[in-house]
N, C-alpha and C positions, 0 to 999 in steps of 0.2 A: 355482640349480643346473641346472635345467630349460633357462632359458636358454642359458645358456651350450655345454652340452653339445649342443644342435640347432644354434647357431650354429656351432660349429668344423666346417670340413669336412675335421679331421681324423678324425673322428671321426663324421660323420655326411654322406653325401653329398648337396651341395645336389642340389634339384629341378629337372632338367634335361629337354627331351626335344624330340623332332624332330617337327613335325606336314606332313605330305605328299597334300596332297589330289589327288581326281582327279573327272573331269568329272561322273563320275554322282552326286555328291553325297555319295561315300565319303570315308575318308582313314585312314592310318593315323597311329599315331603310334608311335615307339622312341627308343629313349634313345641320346644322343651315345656314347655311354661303352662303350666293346667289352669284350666280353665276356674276361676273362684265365684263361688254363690253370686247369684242372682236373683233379681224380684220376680215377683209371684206372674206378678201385673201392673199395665201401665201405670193404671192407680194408685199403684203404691208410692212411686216417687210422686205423684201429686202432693200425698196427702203427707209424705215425709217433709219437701218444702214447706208448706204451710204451715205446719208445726216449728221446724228447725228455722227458715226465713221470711215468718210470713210479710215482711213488710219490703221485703227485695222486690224490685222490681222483675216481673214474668215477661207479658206479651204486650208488644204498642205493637200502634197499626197509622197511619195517617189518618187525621182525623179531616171534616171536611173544611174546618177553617183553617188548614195547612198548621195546627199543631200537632198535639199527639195523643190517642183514646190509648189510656195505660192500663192494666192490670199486674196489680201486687202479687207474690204466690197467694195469701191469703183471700181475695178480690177470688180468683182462679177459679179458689177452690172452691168459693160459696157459693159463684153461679154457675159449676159442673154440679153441684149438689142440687139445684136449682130448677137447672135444664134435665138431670138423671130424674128428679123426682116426677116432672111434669111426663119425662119418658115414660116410666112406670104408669101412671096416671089412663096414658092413651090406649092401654094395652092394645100395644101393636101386636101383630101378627107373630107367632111364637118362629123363630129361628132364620128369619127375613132381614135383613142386614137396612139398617138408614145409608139413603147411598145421598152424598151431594155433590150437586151439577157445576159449582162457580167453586172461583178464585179463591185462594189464599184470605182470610180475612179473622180477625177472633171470632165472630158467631161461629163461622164454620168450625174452630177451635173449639168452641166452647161445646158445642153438637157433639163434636167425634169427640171429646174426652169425656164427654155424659153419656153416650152410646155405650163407649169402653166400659167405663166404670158399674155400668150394672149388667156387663157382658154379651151385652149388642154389639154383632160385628157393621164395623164401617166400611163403606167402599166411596172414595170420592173420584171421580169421572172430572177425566180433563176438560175444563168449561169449553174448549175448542169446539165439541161438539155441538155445542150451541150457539155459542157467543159467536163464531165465526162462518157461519153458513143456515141456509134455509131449508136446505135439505138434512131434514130430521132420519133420513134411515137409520142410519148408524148408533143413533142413540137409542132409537123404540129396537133397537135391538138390544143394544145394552143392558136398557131396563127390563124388558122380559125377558133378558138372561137372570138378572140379580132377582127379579121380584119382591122389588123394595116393599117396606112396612112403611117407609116415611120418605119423603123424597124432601131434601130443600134447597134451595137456591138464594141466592144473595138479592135478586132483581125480580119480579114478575114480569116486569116489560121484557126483559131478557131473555130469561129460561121460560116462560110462562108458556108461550106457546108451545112448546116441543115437550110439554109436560102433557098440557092438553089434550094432546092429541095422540099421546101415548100409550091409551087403554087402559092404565093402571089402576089397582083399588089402593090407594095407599093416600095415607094424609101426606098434606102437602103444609109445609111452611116457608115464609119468604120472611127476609131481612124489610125489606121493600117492597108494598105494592100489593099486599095480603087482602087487601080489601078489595080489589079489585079482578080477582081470581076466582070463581065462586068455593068456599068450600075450606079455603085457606087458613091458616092462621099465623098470626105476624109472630116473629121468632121472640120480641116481647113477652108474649104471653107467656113463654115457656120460662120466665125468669120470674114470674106473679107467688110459685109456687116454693114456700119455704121446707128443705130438705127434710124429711121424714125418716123413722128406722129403718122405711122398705129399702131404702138406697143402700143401706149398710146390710141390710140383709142378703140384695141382692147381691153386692160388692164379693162381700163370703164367700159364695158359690164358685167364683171364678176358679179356674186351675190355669195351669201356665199352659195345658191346650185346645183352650177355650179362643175362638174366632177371635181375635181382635180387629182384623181388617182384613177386605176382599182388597185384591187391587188388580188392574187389566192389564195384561201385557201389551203391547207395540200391535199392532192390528195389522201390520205389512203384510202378514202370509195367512190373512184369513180375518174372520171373527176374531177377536180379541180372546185369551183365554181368560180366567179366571181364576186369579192364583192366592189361596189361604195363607195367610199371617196369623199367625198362633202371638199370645200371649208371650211362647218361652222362647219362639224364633225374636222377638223385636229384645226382650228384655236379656236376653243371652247376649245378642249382638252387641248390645251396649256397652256391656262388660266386658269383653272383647277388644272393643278399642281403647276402653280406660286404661285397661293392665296394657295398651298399648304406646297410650296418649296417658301418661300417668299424672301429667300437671294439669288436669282435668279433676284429678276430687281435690286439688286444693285452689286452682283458679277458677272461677268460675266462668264459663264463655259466652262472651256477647258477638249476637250472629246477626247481622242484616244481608237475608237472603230475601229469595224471588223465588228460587225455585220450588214447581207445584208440589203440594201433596196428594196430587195424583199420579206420580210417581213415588217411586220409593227412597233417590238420592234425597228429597225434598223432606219427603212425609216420613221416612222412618231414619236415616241418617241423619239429618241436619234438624229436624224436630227433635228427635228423642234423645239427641245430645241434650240437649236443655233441658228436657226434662228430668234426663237422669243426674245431671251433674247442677241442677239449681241454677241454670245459665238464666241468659234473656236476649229471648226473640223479640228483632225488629222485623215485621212484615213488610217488604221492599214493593211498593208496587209498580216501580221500573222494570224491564225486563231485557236482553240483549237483542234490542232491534234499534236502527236509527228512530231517533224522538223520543224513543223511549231510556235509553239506556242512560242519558243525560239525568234523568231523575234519580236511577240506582247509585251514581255518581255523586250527588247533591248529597243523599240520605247517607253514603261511605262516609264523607266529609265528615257530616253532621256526630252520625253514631258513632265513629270510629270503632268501627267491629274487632275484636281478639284472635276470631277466626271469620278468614272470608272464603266462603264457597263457591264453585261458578264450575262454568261449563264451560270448555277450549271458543268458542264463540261468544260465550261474554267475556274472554278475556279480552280476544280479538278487539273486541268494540269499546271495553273499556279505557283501554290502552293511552289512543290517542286523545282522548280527554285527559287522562291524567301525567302525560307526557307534555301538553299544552298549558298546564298548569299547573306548575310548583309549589303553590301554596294547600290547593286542595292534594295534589298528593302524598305532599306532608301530614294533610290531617290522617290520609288513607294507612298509612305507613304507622302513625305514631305507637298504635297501640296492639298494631297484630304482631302475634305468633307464626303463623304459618297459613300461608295461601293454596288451597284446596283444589285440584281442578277434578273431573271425573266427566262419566258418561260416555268418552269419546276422548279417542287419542291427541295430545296436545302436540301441534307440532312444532320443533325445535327452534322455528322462527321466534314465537310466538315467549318460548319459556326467555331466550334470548333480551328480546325486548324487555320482558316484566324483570328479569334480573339487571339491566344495563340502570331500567329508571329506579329502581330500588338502589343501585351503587352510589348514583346522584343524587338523591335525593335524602339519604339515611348512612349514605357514608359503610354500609354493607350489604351484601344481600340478603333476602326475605329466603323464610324457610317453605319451599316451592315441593310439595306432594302428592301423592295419590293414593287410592285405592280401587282395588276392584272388585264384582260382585255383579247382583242382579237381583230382580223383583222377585226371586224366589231364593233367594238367603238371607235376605230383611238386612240390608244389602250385602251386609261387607263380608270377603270371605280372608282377603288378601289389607296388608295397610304396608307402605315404605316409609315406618318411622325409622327415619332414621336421614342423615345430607346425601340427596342423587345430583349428583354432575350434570345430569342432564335427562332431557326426556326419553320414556320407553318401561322403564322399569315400573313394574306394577306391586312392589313389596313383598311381603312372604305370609305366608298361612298367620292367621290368629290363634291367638290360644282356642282349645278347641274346635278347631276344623282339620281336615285332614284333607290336602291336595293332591290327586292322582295326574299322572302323564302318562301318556299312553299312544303310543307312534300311529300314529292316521294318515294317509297322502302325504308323506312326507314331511311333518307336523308334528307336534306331540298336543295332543288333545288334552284341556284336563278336563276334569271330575273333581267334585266335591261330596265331602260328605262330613256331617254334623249339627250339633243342637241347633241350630241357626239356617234348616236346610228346611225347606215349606216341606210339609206332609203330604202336599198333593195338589192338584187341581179343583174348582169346584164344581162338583157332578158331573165329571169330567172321567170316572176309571179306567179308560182304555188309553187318555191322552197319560196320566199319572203312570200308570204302566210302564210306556215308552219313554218316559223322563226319568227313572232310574236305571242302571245296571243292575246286573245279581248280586251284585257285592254292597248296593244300596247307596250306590254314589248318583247325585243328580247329573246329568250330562247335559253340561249348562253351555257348550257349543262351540267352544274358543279356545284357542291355540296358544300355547306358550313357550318359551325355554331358559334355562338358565343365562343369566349373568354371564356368571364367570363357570365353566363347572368342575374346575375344582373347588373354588368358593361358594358353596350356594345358599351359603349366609347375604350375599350379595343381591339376590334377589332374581327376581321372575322378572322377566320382561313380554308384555303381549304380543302375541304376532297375528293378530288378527281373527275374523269369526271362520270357524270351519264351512260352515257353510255358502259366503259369500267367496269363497275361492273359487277361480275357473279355469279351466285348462285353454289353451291357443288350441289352433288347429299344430301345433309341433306335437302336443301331448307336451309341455309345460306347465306346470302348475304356476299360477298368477295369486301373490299374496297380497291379495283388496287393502289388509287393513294396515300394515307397512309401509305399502305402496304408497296410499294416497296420503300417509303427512309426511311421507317425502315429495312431493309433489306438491302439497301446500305449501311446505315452510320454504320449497325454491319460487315457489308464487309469490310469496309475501313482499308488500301486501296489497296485490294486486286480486286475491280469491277470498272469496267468505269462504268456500270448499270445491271440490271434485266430488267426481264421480266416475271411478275406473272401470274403464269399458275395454272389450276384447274379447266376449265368450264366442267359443267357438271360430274365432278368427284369425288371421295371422300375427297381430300388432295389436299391441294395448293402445287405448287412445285413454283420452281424458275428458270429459265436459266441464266445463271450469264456469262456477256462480263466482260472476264480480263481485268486488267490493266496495264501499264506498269511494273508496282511495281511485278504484280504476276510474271511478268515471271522472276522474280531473284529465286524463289523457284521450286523448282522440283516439280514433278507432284501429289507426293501425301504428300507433305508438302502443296500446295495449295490447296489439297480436303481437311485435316486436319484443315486448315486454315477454308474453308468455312464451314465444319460439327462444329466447335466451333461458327460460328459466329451465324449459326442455332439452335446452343444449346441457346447464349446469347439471341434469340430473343424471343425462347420459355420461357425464365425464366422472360422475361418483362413481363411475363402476358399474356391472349387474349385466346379466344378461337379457334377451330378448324378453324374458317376463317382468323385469325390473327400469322399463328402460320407454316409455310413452313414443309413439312417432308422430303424434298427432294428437289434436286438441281442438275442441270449436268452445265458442265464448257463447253462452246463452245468455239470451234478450231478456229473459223473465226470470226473474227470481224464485227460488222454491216455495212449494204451495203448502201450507201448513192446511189448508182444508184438502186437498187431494193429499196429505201422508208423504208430501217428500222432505219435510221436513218438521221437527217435534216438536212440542212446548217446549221443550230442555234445552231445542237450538241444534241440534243437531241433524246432520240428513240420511234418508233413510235410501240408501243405494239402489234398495229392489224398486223398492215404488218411484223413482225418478229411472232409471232404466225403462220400467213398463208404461210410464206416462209419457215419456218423452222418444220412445221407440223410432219414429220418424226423424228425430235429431242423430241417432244412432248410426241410420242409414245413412246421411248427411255426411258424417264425418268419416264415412268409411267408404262413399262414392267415388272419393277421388285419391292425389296420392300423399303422402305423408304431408304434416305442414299443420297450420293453424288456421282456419275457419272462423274468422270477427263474427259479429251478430250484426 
């Protein structure tokens, strides 16, 4: 089945791309394939379902009697006409973006497609910042960065407080709890009011570089910035992967995701596929943590998604549930196409495992991909349509973009450039400035190289972020992101992740977050565990920068409210170096070897 489906290029676009070098030792590369028409605006594929399937099932969500709150495309489209109307209605604040605080849920849907649709830019803010701590700085800064017109949230007991006390003049709505907020009004309301021509009027106006959404980058190296989503960046993108993913305009795809829409993998990859291609979103409210991740596994069964999207740690965690149980893996298996990872480099253990229970289970392997991008190309710049052997390979340029290499620290750095490349930062021109070159490529920070390079139809493989690299005291350059899923997948599966340490020192070391799996062994059957997996790595070969001497096991798991680790599941290297700086020392006080907790 696998076969076949990769092979037809009706159905899947062979591997094609142009490579164009130039004397200083650059080149880039882009795809033959031009880029074909695209919609105006989000809207537009709304209001084309509705018409074309209005009675196709759109968005379920869990409901609270553990069935299902469904909406049709047609449902969709009458309460974003509903919710747009009641926007116009408030007249917010001219050119102030609806920003919201919580989870994944259809109101919040229903909000950002109503915002969109009469040219309100959205920004939705990772709930972490509330849901998960009391300390509100980070948000009242947030918010008097965006200087919302509307702010809402799912919960009042929840978000309500750090609303409160945030200075704001902006109306507030809640799903829940409006009553008891002074001043609030329950997100009800906004659905009392029947669609008017002002929606359509507004609708008009739109151009394809009209704001459609703020979204915040990673806050590791400061304030968060504030990066513009255009109209023609989300709706380019889409087009992009169809002519890529080309059995996409005649299957339509059903997706039970988790991941937030305050990211961009979540909210403009794995959302706007459905919207553009008339799919249907299951809202997963599992996520890849123990206790929870049992539930996104119940809801896989159930919906048997077409495409499943995840991050290399919800793989992780899925795994051994669906390896413990052949009946639900079979429901998982029955009706996908191809399994999605992204965010963060998958390592080879990891791809291993999910192809081994795929052979048992289905009698062949699953179509195992990726892609790559960032919150400032609405995501995708790169896709590997196409069967990879194995992990690393990050696919080739889409139609329409144009990938640059460019020799850095011994590296090739790329750059991108094209319709799907943000315009800039918000009120931001001197950070916007230093985010392009002269040639108007974004230098989006990360290292690559060829495959094969005589073949480089064969694909881009990541080699990690430019930045995160560090030299030893030899003057060795240390490749962090290489590195450590080498080092995971010889841990498996004894590591949630690492964290490669050695700036400035003589020896890389490692800090290694257990996983649930370690804690069945004792404490120095798990150091025994990691000093073998340390031996395996030194015997792959590599030199002193490739090669860990040491390793300590930490007691505490990554802190998603101190930033070591994301909503997406994955860990953020700098902010776990600088929080844990005293474990650093630790590991480097004595001499080579392993360090238990």
């Amino acid at each position: 089945m696998t076969g076949s489906f990769l092979d037809d290029p009706a159905l899947i676009a062979p591997p094609r791309t142009v490579r164009i070098p130039f004397d200083d030792g650059s080149f880039v590369l882009r795809s033959p394939e031009p880029l074909k028409p695209y919609a105006r605006c989000i809207g537009e594929w709304l209001d084309h379902w509705a018409a074309e399937t209005p009675d196709a099932p759109a968005f379920s969500e869990r409901a609270a009697d553990g069935g299902w709150r469904s909406l049709t495309w047609r449902q969709a489209r009458e309460q974003v006409g509903r919710v747009a109307q009641s926007l116009l209605g408030l007249k917010l604040l001219p050119q102030a973006p609806v920003v919201v605080l919580s989870d994944n849920a259809i109101d919040h849907l229903l909000l950002m497609l109503a915002a969109m649709h009469v040219g309100r830019a959205v920004c939705t803010v990772s709930s972490a910042y509330c849901r998960l701590t009391k300390d509100h700085t980070k948000i009242h800064g947030i918010l008097n960065t965006l200087g919302p017109a509307l702010v809402y949230a799912s919960d009042a007991k929840v978000y309500g407080p750090a609303i409160a006390s945030a200075g704001l003049h902006a109306v507030t709505v809640f799903s829940q709890g409006a009553k008891d907020f002074p001043g609030a009004l329950g997100f009800d309301s906004l659905l009392r009011t029947a669609e008017g021509p002002a929606v359509q009027a507004a609708f008009e106006t739109i151009t394809p570089d009209t704001h459609a959404k703020y979204l915040l980058t990673s806050g590791s190296t400061g304030h968060p910035k504030v990066v513009i989503n255009t109209h023609r960046m989300l709706c380019a993108n889409q087009q992009m992967i169809a002519q890529a993913w080309r059995f996409l305009d005649t299957e339509k795809p059903v997706l039970v995701d988790w991941l937030p829409w305050s990211h961009t993998f979540g909210g403009n990859h794995n959302l706007n596929m459905v919207l553009r291609n008339g799919g249907h979103l299951v809202i997963d409210e599992g996520r890849p943590a123990p206790g929870l991740i049992e539930t996104s596994a119940r809801n896989l069964a159930e919906i048997q998604p077409t495409i499943y999207f995840n991050v290399p740690r919800g793989l992780d965690l899925l795994l051994p549930i669906l390896e413990a149980d052949d009946a639900m893996a079979r429901r998982f298996f029955e009706r996908l196409r191809v399994v999605f990872y992204a965010g963060a480099a998958l390592p080879q253990a990891t791809w291993d495992r999910l192809q081994a229970l795929a052979r048992r289970i289905r009698g062949s392997e699953v179509w195992l991909t990726t892609s790559w991008g960032s919150t400032e190309t609405s995501p995708a710049i790169t896709s590997a349509h196409w069967r990879l052997e194995k992990a690393g390979v990050i696919g080739l340029p889409l139609p329409g973009t144009e990938l640059k290499f460019i020799p850095n620290r011994g590296k090739l750095e790329m750059r991108v450039r094209g319709v799907n490349i943000f315009p800039g930062y918000r009120d931001a021109p001197e950070l916007t400035a230093k985010a392009f070159d002269a040639e108007g490529y974004y230098c989006i920070g990360d290292a690559g190289l060829l495959a094969n390079e005589a073949h480089p139809e064969r694909g881009v493989v990541f080699n990690g972020r430019v930045a995160e690299d560090f030299k030893l005291t030899t003057g060795t350059w240390v490749s962090v992101g290489t590195l450590r899923v080498r080092v995971v997948s010889a841990l498996a599966p004894y590591a949630q992740d690492v964290v490669i340490t050695g700036h400035d020192r003589d020896e890389v070391g490692v800090l290694v977050f257990p996983s649930p799996a370690a804690a069945q062994l004792s404490p120095d059957a798990l150091a025994d565990a990691v000093a073998t997996a340390l031996r395996g790595v030194k015997a792959g070969g590599g030199g002193s920068s490739q090669v860990p001497t040491r390793a300590l096991i930490l007691a505490e798991p990554p802190s998603t409210d101190a930033g070591e680790i994301t909503d997406k599941g994955y860990i953020n290297q700098r902010a776990v170096l600088a929080r844990r700086a005293e474990q650093v020392q630790q590991l480097y006080a004595g001499g080579p070897g392993v360090i238990r907790p």
